[in-house]
C-alpha positions, 0 to 999 in steps of 0.5 A: 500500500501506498505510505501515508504523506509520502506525496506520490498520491498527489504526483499520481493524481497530478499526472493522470490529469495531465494525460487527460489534458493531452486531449484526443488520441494522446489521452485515449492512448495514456489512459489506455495503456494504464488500464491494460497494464493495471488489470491484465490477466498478466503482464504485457509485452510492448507488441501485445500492449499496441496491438490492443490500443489499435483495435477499433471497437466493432470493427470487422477488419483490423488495420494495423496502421492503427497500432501505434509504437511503444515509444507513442504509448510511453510518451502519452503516458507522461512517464508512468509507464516505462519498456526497456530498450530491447523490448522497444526495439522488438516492438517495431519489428512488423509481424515477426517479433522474436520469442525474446522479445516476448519476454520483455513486457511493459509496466508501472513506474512502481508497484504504488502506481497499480495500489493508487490505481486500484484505489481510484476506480473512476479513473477507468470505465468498467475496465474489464468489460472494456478489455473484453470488448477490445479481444472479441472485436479482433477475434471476431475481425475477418483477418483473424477468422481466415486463420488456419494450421496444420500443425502445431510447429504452424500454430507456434508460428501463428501466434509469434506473427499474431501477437494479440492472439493469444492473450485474446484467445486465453483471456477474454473469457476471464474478463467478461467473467468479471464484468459483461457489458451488453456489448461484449455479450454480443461479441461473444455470442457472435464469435460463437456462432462460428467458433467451432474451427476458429484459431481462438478456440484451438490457441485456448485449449492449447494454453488453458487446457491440455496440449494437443498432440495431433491437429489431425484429430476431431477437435472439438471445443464448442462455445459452451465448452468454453463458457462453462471452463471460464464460468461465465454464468451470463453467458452461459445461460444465454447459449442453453437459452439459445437452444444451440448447445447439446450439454452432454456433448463431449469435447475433444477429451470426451468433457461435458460442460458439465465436466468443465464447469466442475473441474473449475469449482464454478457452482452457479454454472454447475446448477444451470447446468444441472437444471437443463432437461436430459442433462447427465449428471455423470457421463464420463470422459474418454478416459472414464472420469466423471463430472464428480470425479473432478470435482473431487479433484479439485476439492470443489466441496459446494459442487461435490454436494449438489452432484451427490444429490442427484440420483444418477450420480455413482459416488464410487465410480472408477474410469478406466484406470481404476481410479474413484473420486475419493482416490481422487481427493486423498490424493490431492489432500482435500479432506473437506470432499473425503470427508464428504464421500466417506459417509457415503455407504457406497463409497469403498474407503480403501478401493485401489487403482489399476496399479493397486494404489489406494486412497491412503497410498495416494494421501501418504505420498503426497503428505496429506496428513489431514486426510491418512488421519480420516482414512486411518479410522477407517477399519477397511483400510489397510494401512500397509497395503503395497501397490504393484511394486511391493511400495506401501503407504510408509515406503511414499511418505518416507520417500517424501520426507513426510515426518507427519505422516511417518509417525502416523503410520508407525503407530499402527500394528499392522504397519511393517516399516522394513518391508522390502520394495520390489528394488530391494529397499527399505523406506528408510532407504529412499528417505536416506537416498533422497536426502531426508534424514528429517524421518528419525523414527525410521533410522531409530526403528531401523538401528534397533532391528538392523538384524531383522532387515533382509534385503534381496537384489542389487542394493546392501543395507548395512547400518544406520548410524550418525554418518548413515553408512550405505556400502 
């Protein structure tokens, strides 16, 4: 925040006034580019940052005469914003600029430039809602609707001689997120009437999403999908209000609308969702997860429980590698949704995967202290069950250095803290190996029982002492 009496308010109001003053284009430009640099997704190179002050609002076709230089906008900026060299040469390259130069970004004079900004809202008009307008003008233009690739190498290149397209692709969704005029609804629906096959649509599954091995595949990424992924609820109900969007269309991972809007934890998108006719609440993916099955995954705990109260809906489902929402959330550590699924009756606490890792295997490995308690009160749950490679629930928690969860685990009888994995090796081996001597109690265990220790293939366990010696 900005210190009290230090005067920068007074030189920051001061100056903005002066870039009104400019009049015409020059104030249009300097309040421009402070409002891009302010509430931008992230940060800015110096072609993105003219390429978005040249758009005309609504046009069709994008003259690139109307992109004006870096040095223009620092200039109508009155010194607010500041390039550095390499970044301003990059800059006035035509079209080819250089991945390096996509690196260098433009910003503030100071971080209390962005706190006085933010302070004085009145400064911009509903900034996001501006920014969407500006990306979905030239997504919609014709030069960018005549785009086309082969391969992925061709969109690399695309998007190096396009430089607006990927903010505009990957982010105009975000900002009509966060406030939708009644223009940039109609630029949306507008681009989305053509947006199966649109460049933009392929760039933001490339960025957000998973990256896409082979063009050459059915690729499909309609507008709902899109909406539902970023959460626009305005949208979104004005595209099921259309009647045009099949909710249980899959995208090119077999994704619903539904899927995406739970991967993201977006509750109010899930509940139109939800309230559309024929809607499947737990239609699977390509791979077998289901809506629920993200959900869990991202700990999204309001839409695990508006799922779980549709019928359809089978909390214990496993895709096609065996894994089931609670492995899911065990292996993410949200103990809000285990605990959710777990006073499930249907909900087996101890289903393993197709490599016979269970819920308490993927929370050990990953540290999850909060949920190997949860699961260790379950009396179905065997807490030294080893999955395919004879690695048990101890064996990932020492390998990870996870003291916590260690502890935990040596307090149960059933727990055998010499078991040999598949190697040859104990946990304390892998705990030693990868430099976690932090798990005392299985160096103390072991000196103790080195006698007991039997070992098989290439690896030799001697002793344990200070100096932990491995020959």
């Amino acid at each position: 925040m900005m210190t009290a009496g230090s005067g920068l308010e007074d030189v920051y109001g001061a100056t903005i006034a002066r870039i009104k003053a400019q009049g015409g284009d020059k104030s249009r430009l300097g309040i421009g580019a402070l409002m891009w640099i302010c509430y931008a997704e992230r940060p800015l190179s110096p072609n993105e940052l003219c390429h978005a002050l040249g758009i005309e609002l609504g046009s069709t076709d994008f003259n690139a005469g109307n992109i004006p230089s870096i040095t223009t906008l620092v200039s109508c900026c009155q010194g607010l914003i500041t390039a550095d060299k390499e970044a301003s040469k990059a800059s006035k390259a035509s079209s080819k600029a250089s991945k390096a130069s996509k690196a260098s970004t433009v910003r503030l004079i100071h971080f209390t430039l962005r706190d006085y900004l933010s302070a004085h809202p009145h400064i911009f008009s509903r900034p996001h809602s501006a920014i969407a307008e500006v990306c979905l003008t030239y997504l919609n233009c014709q030069q960018v609707r005549i785009l086309l690739v082969d391969t992925l190498d061709d969109l690399d290149a695309l998007i190096d001689n396009e430089p607006f397209l990927a903010y505009c692709s990957r982010y105009w969704g975000v900002h009509a997120k966060k406030e939708l005029s009644d223009c940039a609804m109609s630029l949306a629906l507008k681009l989305f009437r053509e947006y199966d096959g649109h460049i933009s649509a392929l760039v933001f599954v490339q960025q957000a999403r998973e990256y896409l091995d082979d063009l050459d595949i059915d690729f499909t990424w309609n507008g709902l999908h899109h909406a539902s992924y970023v959460g626009s609820v305005q949208i979104v109900t004005a595209l099921m209000g259309m009647g045009r969007h099949n909710p249980n269309q899959g995208d090119y991972l077999g994704c619903t609308a539904l899927s995406l809007a739970c991967t993201m934890g977006h509750e109010e998108v899930v509940k139109i969702l939800l309230r559309q006719e024929g809607v499947n609440p737990d239609k699977p993916d390509n791979e077998g997860q289901t809506p629920l099955s993200y959900a869990a995954r991202g700990g999204h705990e309001g839409v695990v429980k508006m799922l779980l109260q549709r019928g359809e809906v089978n909390p214990d489902n496993p895709d096609d590698h065996g894994r089931t929402p609670l492995w899911f959330a065990a292996g993410e550590g949200h103990e809000g949704v285990a605990r959710i699924l777990l006073e499930l009756e249907e909900v087996s606490p101890d289903q393993p995967d197709n490599f016979n890792k269970t819920p308490l295997w993927c929370a050990a490995e990953g540290g999850h202290e909060g949920v190997v308690k949860i699961l260790l009160e379950r009396e179905e749950v065997n807490p030294d069950k080893p999955n395919n490679y004879n690695r048990t629930p101890l064996w990932c928690a020492a390998e990870g250095g996870h003291e916590g969860v260690v502890k935990m685990l040596l307090e149960r009888e059933e727990v055998n803290p010499i078991t040999i994995d598949n190697s040859g090796a104990t946990p304390l081996f892998w705990a030693t190996e990868w430099g976690h001597e932090g798990v005392e109690l299985l160096q103390e265990w072991e000196e103790v029982n080195h006698d007991k220790i039997k070992v098989r293939g290439p690896i030799t366990l001697y002793s344990y002492g200070a100096s932990n010696c491995w020959k």
